[in-house]
C-alpha positions in Angstrom: -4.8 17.4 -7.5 -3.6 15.2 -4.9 -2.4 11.6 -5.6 -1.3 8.7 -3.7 1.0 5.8 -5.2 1.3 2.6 -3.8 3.9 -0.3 -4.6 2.6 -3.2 -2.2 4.2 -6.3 -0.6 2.7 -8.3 2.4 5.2 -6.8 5.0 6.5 -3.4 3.2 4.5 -1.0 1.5 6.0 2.0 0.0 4.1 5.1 -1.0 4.3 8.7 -2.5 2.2 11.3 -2.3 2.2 13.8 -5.3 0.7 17.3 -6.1 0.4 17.1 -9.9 4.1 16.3 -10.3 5.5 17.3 -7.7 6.4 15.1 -5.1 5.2 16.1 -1.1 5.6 12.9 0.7 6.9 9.6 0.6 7.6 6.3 3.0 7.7 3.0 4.3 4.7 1.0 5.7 6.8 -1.5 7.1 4.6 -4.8 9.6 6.2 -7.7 11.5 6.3 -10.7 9.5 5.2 -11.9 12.9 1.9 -10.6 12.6 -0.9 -13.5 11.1 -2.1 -12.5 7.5 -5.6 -11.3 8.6 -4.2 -9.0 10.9 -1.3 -7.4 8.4 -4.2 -7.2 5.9 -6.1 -5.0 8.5 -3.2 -3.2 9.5 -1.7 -2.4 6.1 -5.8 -1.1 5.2 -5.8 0.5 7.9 -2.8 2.4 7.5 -3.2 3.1 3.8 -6.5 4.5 4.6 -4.8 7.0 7.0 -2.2 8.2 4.3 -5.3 8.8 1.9 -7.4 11.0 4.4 -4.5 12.7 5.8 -3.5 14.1 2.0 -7.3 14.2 1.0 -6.0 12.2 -2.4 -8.3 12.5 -4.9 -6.4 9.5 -7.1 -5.0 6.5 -6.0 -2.7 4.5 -7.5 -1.5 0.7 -6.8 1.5 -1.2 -8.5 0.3 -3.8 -11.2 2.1 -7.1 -9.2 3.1 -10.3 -11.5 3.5 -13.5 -9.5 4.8 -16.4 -11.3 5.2 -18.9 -8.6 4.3 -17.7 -5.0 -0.4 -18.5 -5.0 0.0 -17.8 -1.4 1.7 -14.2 -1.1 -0.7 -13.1 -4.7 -3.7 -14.3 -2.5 -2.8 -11.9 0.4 -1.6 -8.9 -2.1 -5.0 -9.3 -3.7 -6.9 -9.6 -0.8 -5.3 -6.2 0.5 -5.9 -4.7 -2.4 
């Protein structure tokens, strides 16, 4: 059983890919800040959607974020999720 953890920001998203409990991949989704938020938010789906086929996950998994402050970057984080 094939699963795919997330921990997302709006420029760097890491991820791990795990066979029951063993661990078979893991990296770095790392955009230009550069890049306007619609097009990081397609590029990060796009990207994350890749991982997913590639492994055939059957599970995903995305970090719970708390935001205390920063509206803007929950807006985008939620939007991508």
């Amino acid at each position: 059983m094939i699963t795919a953890g997330f921990d997302q920001s709006t420029t760097k998203t890491g991820y791990a890919i795990f066979n029951g409990t063993q661990l078979i991949d893991h990296g770095l989704i790392n955009l230009s800040g550069d890049l306007n938020a619609p097009r990081r938010i397609k590029t990060m789906f796009l990207t994350i959607k890749e991982i997913i086929d590639k492994y055939q996950a059957r599970f995903v998994v995305v970090e719970a974020d708390f935001f205390k402050n920063n509206k803007k970057t929950m807006l985008m984080l939620s939007q991508l999720q």
